[in-house]
C-alpha positions in Angstrom: -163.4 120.5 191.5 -166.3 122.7 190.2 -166.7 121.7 186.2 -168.1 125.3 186.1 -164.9 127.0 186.8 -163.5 124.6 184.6 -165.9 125.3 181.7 -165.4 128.9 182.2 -161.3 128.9 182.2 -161.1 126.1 179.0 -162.3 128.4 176.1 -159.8 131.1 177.4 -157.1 128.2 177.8 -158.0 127.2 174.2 -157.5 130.7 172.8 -154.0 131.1 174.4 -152.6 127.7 173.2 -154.5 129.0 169.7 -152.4 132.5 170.0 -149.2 131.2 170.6 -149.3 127.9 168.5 -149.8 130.9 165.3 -146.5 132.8 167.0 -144.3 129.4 167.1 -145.2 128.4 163.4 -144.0 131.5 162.5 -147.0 132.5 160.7 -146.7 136.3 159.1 -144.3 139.1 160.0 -143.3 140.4 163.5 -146.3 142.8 163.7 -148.9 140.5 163.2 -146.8 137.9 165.6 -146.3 140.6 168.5 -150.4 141.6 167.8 -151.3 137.2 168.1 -149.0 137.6 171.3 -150.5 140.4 172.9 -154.1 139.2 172.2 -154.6 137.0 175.0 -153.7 139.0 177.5 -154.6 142.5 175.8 -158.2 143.3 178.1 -155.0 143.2 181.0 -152.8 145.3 179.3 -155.9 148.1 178.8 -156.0 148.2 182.4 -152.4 148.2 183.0 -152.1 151.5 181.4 -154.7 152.6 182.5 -153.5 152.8 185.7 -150.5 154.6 184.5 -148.1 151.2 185.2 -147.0 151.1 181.3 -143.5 151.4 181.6 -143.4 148.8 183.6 -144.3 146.2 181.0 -141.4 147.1 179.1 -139.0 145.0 181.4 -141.2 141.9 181.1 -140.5 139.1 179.0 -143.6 137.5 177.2 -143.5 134.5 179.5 -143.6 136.5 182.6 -145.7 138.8 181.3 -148.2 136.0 181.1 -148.0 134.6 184.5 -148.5 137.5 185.8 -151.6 138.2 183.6 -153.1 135.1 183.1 -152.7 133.4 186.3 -154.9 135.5 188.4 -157.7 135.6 185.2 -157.9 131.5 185.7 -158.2 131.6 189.2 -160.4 134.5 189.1 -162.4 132.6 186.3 -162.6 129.1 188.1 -164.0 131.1 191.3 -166.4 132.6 189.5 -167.4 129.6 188.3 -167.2 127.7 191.5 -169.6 130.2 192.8 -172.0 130.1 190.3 -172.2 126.2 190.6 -172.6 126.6 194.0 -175.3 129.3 194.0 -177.1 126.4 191.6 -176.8 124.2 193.6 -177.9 125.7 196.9 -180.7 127.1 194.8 -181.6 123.1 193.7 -181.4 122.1 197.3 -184.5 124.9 197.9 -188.4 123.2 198.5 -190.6 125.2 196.1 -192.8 127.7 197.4 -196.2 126.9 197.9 -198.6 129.3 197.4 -202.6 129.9 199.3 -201.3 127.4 202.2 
């Protein structure tokens, strides 16, 4: 387990729970419910239509729309992570250089 990857993937864990807790209270009107839904995953959606693949969102349901979003953003952000701890500690596991020997 790399606590790295973990690090990196609880904040945007915390900010989903944090969206969609506001939604299920029931907190404001439909707009501002749809705009605390779309949030989380909205950086996804920009590149969605981007690519010219918006129509295709409008058959998915919010649940599937966020497996299929935010699935490959935690494994993409524990990897990252993984890697980064790993760099560190390959980089730890280093002798120093000595200099004018």
């Amino acid at each position: 387990m790399s606590r790295f990857g973990l690090l990196l993937c609880t904040p945007y864990a915390i900010f989903i729970i944090a969206c969609v807790g506001i939604v299920s209270l029931g907190a404001g009107d439909d707009a501002s419910q749809l705009a605390f839904l779309q949030l989380p995953i909205a950086g996804q959606l920009v590149v969605v239509q981007a690519l010219g693949l918006g129509r295709a969102l409008e058959f998915l349901s919010w649940p599937d729309a966020y497996g299929l979003f935010v699935t490959p953003l935690f494994v993409l952000l524990y990897a990252a992570g993984a890697l980064c701890e790993r760099g560190l500690a390959r980089r730890r596991g280093l002798a120093p250089v000595r200099s004018g020997v």
